[in-house]
N, C-alpha and C positions, 0 to 999 in steps of 0.2 A: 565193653567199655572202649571206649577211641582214644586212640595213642595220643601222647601229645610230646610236641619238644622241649629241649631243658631250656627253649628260648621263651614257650609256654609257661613253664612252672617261674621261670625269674617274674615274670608278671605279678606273680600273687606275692607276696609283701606279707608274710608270717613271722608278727614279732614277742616278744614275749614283756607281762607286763606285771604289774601287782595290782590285786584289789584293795583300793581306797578306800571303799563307801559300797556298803550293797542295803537293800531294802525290797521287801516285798513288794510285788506288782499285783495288788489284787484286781488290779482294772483289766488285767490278759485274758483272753481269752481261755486259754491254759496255763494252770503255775506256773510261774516264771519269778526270777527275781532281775531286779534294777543291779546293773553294779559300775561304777566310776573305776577305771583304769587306769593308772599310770603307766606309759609306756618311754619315761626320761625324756632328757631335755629336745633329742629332733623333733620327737610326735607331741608330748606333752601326755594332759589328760585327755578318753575319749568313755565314753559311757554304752551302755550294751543292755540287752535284757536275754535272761538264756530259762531257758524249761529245764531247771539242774535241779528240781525243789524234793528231788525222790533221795541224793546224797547230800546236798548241799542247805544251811540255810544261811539266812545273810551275816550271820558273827562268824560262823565258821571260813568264810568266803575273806574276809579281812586281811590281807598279810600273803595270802595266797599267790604264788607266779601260775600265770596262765600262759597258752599262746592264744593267737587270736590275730586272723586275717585283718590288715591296716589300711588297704588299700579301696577298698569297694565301697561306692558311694552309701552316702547316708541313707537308713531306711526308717519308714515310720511304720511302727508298730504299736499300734493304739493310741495311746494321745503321749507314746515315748519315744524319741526320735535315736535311733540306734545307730552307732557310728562305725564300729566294729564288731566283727562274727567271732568269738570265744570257738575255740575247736574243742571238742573232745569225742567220747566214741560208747554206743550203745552197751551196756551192761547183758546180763544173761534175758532180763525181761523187756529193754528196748531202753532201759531209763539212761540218759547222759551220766558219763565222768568225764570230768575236764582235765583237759590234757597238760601238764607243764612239766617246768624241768626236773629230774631230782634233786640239785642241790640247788643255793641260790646263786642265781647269775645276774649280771647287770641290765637292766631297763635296757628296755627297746632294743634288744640282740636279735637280731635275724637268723632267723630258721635258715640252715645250708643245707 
């Protein structure tokens, strides 16, 4: 993997946000769910879809702090226009857990 600078990582824009609203994507190509984020008042809301449907389903998802990349243009995936990347990290069989704080923290805190 190739090194980068901490002038590189300021770049990426990792904040943390809650889930508003999540809903099934059955239009993905692979499970996925829809989920509305609040990330406080600089970012606002921005919406997402993530392949989490192996721990997660959308009520459980509600209330939830995530992190999640804020900065990288908007992406369309399937007919759902995706505004930020939810981070989290492969389990023992490959399936996502989403990564966030342990306690609760304030909207749209940046990752240091």
């Amino acid at each position: 993997m190739a090194e980068i600078s901490f002038d590189d990582f300021l770049k990426v824009d990792i904040r943390v946000g809650e889930v508003i609203r999540a809903e099934d994507y059955p239009e993905a190509r692979k499970p996925a769910i829809k989920m509305w984020i609040d990330f406080g008042g600089e970012i606002g809301e921005r919406k997402t879809s993530a392949q989490v449907t192996a721990h997660y389903d959308p009520a459980s998802l509600v209330g939830k702090q995530v992190m999640a990349v804020v900065n990288f243009p908007p992406r369309q995936i399937g007919k759902f226009m995706s505004e930020v990347l939810v981070l989290g990290l492969p389990d023992e069989k490959g399936e996502i857990v989403l990564i966030g704080p342990d306690g609760k923290v304030p909207l749209g805190g940046r990752m240091h």
